[in-house]
C-alpha positions as CSV (number, residue, x, y, z in Angstrom):
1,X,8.6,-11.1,7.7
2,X,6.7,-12.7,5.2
3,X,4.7,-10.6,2.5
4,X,1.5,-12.0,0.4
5,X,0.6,-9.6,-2.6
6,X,-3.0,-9.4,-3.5
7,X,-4.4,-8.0,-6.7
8,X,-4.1,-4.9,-7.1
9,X,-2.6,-2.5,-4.4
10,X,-3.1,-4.8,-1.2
11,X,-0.8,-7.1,0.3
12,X,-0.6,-8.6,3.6
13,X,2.6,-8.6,6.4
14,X,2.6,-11.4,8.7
15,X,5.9,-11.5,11.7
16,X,5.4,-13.6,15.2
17,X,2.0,-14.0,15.0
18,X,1.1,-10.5,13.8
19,X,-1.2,-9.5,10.5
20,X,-1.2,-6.4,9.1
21,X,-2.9,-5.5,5.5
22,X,-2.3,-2.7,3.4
23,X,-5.0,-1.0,1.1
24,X,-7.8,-3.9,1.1
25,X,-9.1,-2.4,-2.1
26,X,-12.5,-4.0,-4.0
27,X,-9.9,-5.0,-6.6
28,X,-8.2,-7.3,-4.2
29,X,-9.2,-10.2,-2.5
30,X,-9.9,-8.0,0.7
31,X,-12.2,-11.1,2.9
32,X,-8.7,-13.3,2.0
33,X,-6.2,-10.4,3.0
34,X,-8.2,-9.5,5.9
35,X,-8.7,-12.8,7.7
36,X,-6.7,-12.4,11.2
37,X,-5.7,-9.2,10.7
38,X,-4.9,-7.4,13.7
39,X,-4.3,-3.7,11.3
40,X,-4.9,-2.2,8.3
41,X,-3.6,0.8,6.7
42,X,-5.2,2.5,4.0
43,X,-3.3,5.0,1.6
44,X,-6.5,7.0,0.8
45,X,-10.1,6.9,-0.3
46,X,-10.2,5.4,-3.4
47,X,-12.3,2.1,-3.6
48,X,-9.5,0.1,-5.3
49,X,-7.6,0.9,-1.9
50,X,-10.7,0.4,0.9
51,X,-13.2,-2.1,0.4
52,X,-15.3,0.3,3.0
53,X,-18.0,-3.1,3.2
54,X,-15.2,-5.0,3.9
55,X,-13.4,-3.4,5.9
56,X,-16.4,-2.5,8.1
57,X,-17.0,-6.4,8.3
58,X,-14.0,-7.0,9.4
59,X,-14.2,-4.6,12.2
60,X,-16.9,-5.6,13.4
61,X,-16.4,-8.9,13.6
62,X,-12.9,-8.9,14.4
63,X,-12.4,-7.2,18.0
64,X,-8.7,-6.9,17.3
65,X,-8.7,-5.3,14.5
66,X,-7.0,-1.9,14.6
67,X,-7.8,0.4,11.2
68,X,-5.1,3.4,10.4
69,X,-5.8,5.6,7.8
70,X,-5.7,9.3,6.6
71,X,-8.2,11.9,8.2
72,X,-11.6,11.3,5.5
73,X,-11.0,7.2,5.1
74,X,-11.1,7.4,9.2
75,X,-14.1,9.5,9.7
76,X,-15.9,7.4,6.9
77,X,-15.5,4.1,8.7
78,X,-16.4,6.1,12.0
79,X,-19.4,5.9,10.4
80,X,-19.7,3.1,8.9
81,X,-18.3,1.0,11.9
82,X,-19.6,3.3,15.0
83,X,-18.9,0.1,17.3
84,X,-15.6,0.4,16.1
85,X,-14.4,4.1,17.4
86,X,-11.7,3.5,19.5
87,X,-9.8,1.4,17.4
88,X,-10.1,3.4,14.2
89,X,-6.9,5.8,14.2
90,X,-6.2,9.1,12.1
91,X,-3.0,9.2,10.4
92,X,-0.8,12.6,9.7
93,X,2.4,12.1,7.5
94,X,5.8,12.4,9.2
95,X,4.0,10.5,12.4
96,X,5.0,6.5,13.9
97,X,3.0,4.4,15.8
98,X,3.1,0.8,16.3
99,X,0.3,-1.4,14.4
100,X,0.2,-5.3,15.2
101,X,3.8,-5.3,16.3
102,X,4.9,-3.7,13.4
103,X,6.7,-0.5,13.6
104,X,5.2,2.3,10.9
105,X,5.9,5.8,9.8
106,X,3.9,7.4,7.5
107,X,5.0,9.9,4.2
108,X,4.0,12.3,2.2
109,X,0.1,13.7,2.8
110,X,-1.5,13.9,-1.2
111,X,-2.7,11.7,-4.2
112,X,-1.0,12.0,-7.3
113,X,-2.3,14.8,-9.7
114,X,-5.0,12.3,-12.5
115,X,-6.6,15.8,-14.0
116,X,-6.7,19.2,-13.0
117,X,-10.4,18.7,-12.7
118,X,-10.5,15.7,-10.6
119,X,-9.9,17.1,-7.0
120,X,-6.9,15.9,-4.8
121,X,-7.3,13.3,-2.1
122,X,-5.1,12.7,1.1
123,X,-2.8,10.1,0.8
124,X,-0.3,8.8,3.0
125,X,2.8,6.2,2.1
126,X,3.8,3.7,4.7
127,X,7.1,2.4,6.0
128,X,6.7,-0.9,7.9
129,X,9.4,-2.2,10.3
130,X,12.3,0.0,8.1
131,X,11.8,-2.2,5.6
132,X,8.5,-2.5,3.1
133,X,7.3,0.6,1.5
134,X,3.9,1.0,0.3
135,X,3.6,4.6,-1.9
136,X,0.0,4.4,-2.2
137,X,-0.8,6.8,-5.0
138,X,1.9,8.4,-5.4
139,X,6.0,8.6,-5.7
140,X,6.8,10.4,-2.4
141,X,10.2,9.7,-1.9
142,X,10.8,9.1,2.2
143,X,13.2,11.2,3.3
144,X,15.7,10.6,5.7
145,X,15.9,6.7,5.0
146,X,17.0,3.8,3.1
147,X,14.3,1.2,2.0
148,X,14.6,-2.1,1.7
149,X,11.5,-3.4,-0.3
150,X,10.0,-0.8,-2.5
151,X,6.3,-1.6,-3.6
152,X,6.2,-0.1,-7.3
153,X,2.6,1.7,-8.7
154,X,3.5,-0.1,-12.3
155,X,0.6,1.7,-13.5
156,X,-2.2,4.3,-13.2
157,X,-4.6,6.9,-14.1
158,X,-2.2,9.5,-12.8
159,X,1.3,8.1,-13.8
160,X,4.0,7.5,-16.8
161,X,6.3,4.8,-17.7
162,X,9.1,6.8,-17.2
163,X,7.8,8.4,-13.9
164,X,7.4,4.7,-12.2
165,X,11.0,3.8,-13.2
166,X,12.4,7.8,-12.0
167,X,11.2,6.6,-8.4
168,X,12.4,3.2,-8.8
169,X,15.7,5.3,-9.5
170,X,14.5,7.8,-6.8
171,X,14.2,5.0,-3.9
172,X,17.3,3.1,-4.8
173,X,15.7,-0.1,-2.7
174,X,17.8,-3.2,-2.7
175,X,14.3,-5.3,-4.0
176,X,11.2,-4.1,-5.4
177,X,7.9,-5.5,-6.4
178,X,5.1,-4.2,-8.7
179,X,1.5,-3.2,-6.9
180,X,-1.1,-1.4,-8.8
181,X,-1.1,-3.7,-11.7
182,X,-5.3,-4.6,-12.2
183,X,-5.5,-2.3,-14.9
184,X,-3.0,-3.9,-17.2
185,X,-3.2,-7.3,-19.4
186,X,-0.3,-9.6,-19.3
187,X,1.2,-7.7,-22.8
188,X,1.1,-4.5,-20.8
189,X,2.8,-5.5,-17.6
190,X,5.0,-7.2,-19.3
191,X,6.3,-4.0,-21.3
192,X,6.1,-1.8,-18.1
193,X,7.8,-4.8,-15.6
194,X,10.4,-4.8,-18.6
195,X,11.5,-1.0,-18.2
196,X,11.4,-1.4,-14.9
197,X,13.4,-4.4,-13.9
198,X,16.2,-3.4,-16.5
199,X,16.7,0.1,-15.9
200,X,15.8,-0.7,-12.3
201,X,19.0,-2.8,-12.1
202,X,21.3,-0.1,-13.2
203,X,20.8,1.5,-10.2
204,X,20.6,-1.5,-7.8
205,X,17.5,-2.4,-7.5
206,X,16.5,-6.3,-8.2
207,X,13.1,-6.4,-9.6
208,X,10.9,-9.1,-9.7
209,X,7.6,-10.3,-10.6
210,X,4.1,-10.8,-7.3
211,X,1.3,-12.6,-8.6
212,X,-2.0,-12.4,-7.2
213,X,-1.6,-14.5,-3.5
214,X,1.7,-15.0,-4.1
215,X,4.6,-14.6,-1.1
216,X,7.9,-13.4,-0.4
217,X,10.0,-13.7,2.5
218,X,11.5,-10.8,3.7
């Protein structure tokens, strides 16, 4: 499996032919990620996680393209891409399905808290092929599992320094790389990545470094 980070939250899973793209945000280079796709999963609502513009190009211009997502991000692109209906899919944590010849199961079911008085969204965490973890926003822990490639929120609204590394410590994932990383100049990530890959190590987990389009084998 080969894996392409994006900026931001979105990277891109390509096995045998298959494409699939998590959280084409409007942080990201979401026309890039998307091209060939054949699925995308989205986390939750929040623009820096769907492009919904994008997204709804790519739909309709790409008859393969299957979108998977959590119950309001679905009925939004309904919507939005109406040609699109049968191939736009509902997600409920603690589900599987198969998306582009990937194997997923989905986790957890709510957005971190940012403020009392910012309301919760939906959000759903995604395990591709036993392997790749994406949290969205949040630390849900999957139960039940052991992952193999943990994608780490370095930093958010809604979380702490010490709160990223806990669920690196949490996951315990043989290899980890950062997503959620727009909001933070090099000086930052580079304190935070720090932490991370350090205490990270303690516990077994190798760290390292994504840039923006850059790839990993898996």
């Amino acid at each position: 499996m080969k894996l392409t980070k994006y900026t931001h939250a979105c990277v891109r899973l390509e096995k045998n032919g298959g494409v699939l793209v998590i959280d084409p945000g409007t942080f990201s280079e979401t026309a890039e990620a998307l091209d060939g796709a054949r699925a995308v999963l989205v986390t939750h609502e929040h623009k820096d996680h769907i492009d919904v513009a994008a997204v709804k190009s790519a739909l309709t211009e790409n008859r393969e393209l299957e979108l998977f997502a959590p119950l309001g991000v679905a009925d939004t692109m309904r919507i939005e891409a109406a040609d699109a209906l049968s191939r736009i899919h509902t997600v409920e944590p603690g589900t599987s399905f198969e998306a582009a010849g990937f194997d997923v199961r989905s986790f957890g079911g709510q957005h971190a808290l940012i403020h009392p008085q910012i309301p919760l969204v939906a959000n759903i965490g995604y395990l591709v092929d036993g392997n790749v973890y994406h949290p969205g926003d949040s630390f849900i822990i999957p139960d039940g599992i052991s992952v193999q490639t943990l994608l780490v929120p370095v930093h958010a609204p809604w979380n702490k320094v010490s709160e990223v590394v806990d669920f690196v410590i949490g996951v315990r994932a043989p290899r980890a790389f950062p997503i959620h990383d727009a909001l933070l100049n090099g000086t930052g990530l580079d304190l935070v990545e720090g932490h991370v890959k350090r205490i990270g190590a303690k516990y077994g987990t190798e760290y390292a470094h994504l840039s923006a389009r850059e790839s990993v084998k898996l």
